[in-house]
C-alpha positions in Angstrom: -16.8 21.5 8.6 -18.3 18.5 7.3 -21.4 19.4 5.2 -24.1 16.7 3.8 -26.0 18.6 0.9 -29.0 17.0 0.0 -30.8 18.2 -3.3 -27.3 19.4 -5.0 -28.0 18.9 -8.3 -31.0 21.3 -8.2 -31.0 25.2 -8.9 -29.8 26.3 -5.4 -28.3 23.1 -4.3 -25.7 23.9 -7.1 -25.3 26.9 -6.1 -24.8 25.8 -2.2 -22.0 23.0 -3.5 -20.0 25.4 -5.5 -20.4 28.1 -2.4 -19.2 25.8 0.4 -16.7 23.4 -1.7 -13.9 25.8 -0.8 -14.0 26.1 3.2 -16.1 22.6 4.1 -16.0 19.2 2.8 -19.4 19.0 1.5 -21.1 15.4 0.5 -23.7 15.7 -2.4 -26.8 13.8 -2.5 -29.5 13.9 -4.7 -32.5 11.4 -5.9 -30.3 9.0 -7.8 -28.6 8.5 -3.8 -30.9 8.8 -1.3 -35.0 9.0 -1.2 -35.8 11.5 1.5 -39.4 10.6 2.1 -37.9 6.9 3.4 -36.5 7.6 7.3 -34.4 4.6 7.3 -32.6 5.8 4.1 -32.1 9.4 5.6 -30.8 8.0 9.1 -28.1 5.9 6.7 -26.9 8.4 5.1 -26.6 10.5 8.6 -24.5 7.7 10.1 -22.7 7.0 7.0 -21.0 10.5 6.2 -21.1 11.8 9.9 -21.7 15.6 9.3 -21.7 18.5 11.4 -23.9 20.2 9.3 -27.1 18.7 6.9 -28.4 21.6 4.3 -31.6 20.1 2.8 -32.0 21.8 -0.8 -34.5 19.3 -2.2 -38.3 20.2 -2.4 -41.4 19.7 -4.3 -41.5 22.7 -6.0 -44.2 22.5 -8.5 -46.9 25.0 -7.1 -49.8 23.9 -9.2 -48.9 20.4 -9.1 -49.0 20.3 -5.4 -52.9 21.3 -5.5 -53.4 17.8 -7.2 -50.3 15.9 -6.1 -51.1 16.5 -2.2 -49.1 13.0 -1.4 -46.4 13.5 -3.0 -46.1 17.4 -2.2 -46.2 16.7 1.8 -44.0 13.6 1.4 -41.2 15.5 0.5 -41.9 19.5 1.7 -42.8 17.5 5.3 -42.3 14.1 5.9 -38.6 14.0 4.6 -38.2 17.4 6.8 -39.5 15.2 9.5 -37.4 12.3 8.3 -33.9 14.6 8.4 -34.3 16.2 11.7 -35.4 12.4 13.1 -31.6 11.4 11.8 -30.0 14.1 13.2 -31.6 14.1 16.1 -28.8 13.6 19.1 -25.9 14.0 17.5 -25.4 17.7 17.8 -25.6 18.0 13.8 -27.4 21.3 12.8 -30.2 21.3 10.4 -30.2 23.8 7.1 -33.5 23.8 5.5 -35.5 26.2 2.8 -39.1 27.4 3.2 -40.9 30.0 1.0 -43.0 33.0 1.2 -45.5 31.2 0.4 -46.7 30.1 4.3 -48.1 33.8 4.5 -51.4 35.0 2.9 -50.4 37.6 1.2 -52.9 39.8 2.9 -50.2 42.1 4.8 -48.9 45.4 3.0 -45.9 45.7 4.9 -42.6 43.0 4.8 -43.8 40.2 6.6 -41.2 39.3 9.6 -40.1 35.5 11.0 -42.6 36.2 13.8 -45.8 37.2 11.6 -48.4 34.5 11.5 -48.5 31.8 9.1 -51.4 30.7 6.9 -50.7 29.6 3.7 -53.4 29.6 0.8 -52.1 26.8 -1.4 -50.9 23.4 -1.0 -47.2 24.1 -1.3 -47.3 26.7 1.0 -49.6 24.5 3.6 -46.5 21.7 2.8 -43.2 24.0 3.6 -44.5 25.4 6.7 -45.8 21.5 7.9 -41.7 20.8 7.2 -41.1 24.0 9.3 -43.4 22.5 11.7 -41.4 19.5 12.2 -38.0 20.9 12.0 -38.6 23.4 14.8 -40.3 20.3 16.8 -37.5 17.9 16.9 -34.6 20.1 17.5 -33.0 23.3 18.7 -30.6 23.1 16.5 -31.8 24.1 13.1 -32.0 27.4 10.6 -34.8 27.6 8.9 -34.2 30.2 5.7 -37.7 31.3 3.8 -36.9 32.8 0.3 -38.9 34.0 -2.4 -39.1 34.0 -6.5 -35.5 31.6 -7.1 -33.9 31.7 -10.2 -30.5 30.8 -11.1 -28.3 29.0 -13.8 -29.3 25.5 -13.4 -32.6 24.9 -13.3 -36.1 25.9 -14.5 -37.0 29.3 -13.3 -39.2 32.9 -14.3 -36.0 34.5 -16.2 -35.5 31.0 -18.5 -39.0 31.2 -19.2 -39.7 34.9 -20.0 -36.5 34.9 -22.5 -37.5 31.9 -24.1 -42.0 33.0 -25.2 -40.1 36.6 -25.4 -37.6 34.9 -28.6 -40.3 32.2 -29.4 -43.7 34.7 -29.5 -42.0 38.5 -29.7 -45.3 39.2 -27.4 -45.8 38.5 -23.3 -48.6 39.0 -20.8 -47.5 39.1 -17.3 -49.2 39.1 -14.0 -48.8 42.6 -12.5 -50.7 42.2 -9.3 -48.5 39.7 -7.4 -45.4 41.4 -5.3 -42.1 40.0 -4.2 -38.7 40.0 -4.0 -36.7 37.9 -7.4 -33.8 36.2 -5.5 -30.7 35.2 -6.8 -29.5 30.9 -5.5 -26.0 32.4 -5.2 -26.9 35.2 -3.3 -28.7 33.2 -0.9 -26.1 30.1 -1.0 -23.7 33.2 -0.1 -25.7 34.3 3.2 -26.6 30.9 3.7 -22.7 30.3 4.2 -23.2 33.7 6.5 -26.0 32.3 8.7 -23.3 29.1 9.5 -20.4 31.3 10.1 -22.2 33.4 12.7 -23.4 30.1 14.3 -27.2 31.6 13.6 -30.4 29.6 15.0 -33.9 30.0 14.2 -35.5 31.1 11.3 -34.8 34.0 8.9 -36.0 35.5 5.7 -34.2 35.7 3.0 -34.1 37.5 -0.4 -32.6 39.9 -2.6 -33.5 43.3 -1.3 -36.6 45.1 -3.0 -39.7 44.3 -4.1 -41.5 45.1 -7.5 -44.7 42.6 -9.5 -43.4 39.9 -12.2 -44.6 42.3 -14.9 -41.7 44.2 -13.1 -39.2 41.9 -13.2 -40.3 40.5 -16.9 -39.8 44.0 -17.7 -36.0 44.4 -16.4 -35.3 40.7 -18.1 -36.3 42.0 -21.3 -34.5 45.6 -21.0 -31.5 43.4 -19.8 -31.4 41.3 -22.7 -31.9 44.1 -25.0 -35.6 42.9 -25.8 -37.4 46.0 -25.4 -39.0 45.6 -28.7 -41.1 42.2 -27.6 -44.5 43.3 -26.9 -45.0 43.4 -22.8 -49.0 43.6 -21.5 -49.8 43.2 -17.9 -52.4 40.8 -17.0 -54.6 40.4 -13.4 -53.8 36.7 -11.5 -57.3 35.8 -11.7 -57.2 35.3 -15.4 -54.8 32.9 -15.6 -57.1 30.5 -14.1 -54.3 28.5 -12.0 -54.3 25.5 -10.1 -53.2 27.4 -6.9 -54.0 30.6 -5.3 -50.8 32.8 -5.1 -50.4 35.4 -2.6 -50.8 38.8 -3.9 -48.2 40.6 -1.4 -44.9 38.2 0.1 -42.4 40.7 0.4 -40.2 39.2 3.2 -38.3 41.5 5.7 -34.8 41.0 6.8 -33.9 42.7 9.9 -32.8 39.5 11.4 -30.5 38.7 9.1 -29.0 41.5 8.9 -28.9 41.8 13.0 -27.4 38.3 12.5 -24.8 38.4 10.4 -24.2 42.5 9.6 -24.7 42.3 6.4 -27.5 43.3 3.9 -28.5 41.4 0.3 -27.6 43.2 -2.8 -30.6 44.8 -4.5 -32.8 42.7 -6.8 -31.9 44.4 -9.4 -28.4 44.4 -9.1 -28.3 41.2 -8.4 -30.3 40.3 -11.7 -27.8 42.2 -13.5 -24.9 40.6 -12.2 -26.8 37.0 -13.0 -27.6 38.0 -16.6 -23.9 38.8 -17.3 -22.5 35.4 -16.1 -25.7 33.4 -18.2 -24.2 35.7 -21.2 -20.8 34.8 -20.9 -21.4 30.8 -19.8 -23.7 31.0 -23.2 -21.1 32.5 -25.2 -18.4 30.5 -24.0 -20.3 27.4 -25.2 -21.4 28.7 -28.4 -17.9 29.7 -29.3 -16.5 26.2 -28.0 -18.8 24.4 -30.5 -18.2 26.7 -33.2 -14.2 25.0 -32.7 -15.5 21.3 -32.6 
């Protein structure tokens, strides 16, 4: 299949380009190419490249930002959304394209389902499910995948951040009244390559499986990493004083995947586990390579 990946040199769209490089011919694009929030530059590209298949990997994903940034957040969570499904449109290309969690309250206490009723309490939330909105307007053909707490090797994320104050500071304060699922980008480029294989529609969620707070998960980083002697203190949401609200529950349930494609994600923890052992080695490999420079 012909693939056009759009956002590949973020955290999951490098993931995505190193899962589908061996059974597709996948075309990256990323800033430097193509500016989504232009139509006339997204309907090139479409034309140009002539995929069957268009994953869009690119978002604003700033939370906080987005409360003061409102332009710039819906330009590219909506608008370019709007923008891709417009070039698409017709030529029986289907439409990949990552939401969040963050379009529910957090009010629930059960898993929330694709069904459940949206209403987002910060900007970025309000801005992923307007680029739902326009997806599922212009086209059948489309799967919409909403995911939750991304981390992976090439980009900025929660476990980058945690090791770095936990080395720097030997002390932490994390938020333990927020609860969701950590998720792995090559876990979810996997059973994104899943959802095309069984010729899915529609929108799924999408996570590791498990929930636990980000005290939690600061708290398996650190045991991971051997850092159970940094000082760990759990701290409420509302002291942080943060741009944007957060929801305090988006544990997302994944019946539908797994109805879909008959599989089921690998814990969140296992999953962790088997990241941390492939940062090790990657960091260790280019230690010892400029050790012999």
């Amino acid at each position: 299949m012909k693939v056009l990946l759009l956002g590949h040199k973020g955290m999951l769209g490098s993931d995505l380009m190193a899962q589908f490089k061996y059974r597709h011919e996948i075309i990256g694009m990323d800033q430097e190419e193509i500016n989504i929030t232009r139509a006339s530059e997204c309907l090139k590209a479409v034309n140009e490249v002539q995929p069957q298949l268009v994953i869009n990997a690119a978002a604003f994903t700033n939370v906080d930002a987005c409360e003061t940034a409102k332009e710039e957040c819906f330009a590219v969570n909506a608008e370019a959304v709007k923008n891709i499904a417009e070039a698409c449109r017709g030529k029986n290309i289907t439409v990949i394209h990552y939401s969040t969690d963050y379009v529910f309250d957090g009010n629930g206490s059960r898993p929330y389902r694709e069904e459940d009723p949206c209403n987002p309490i910060n900007m970025y939330g309000a801005s992923k499910l307007a680029g739902e909105q326009h997806l599922s307007a212009l086209t059948d053909n489309f799967i919409i995948i909403r995911t939750a707490w991304l981390y992976g090797a090439h980009g900025k994320n929660f476990v980058q951040a945690i090791l770095d104050r936990a080395k720097a500071t030997g002390k932490l304060t994390v938020v333990d009244d927020q609860t969701g699922s950590p998720t792995c980008t090559r876990d979810l480029a996997a059973a994104t390559e899943l959802l095309v294989d069984k010729n899915a529609r529609g929108i799924f969620h999408v996570t590791n499986r498990g929930s636990c707070t980000w005290f939690d998960f600061a708290r398996k980083i650190l045991k991971e990493a051997h850092l159970e002697t940094v000082e760990l203190l759990p701290m409420k949401t509302g002291d942080l004083q943060r741009a944007a609200r957060r929801p305090a529950y988006s544990v997302l349930g994944m019946q539908k995947f797994m109805e879909a494609t008959g599989k089921t994600m690998q814990p969140w923890q296992l999953a962790f586990q088997d990241y941390y052992k492939v940062l090790t080695s990657r960091t260790c490999c280019s230690e010892s390579s400029m050790a012999h420079k």
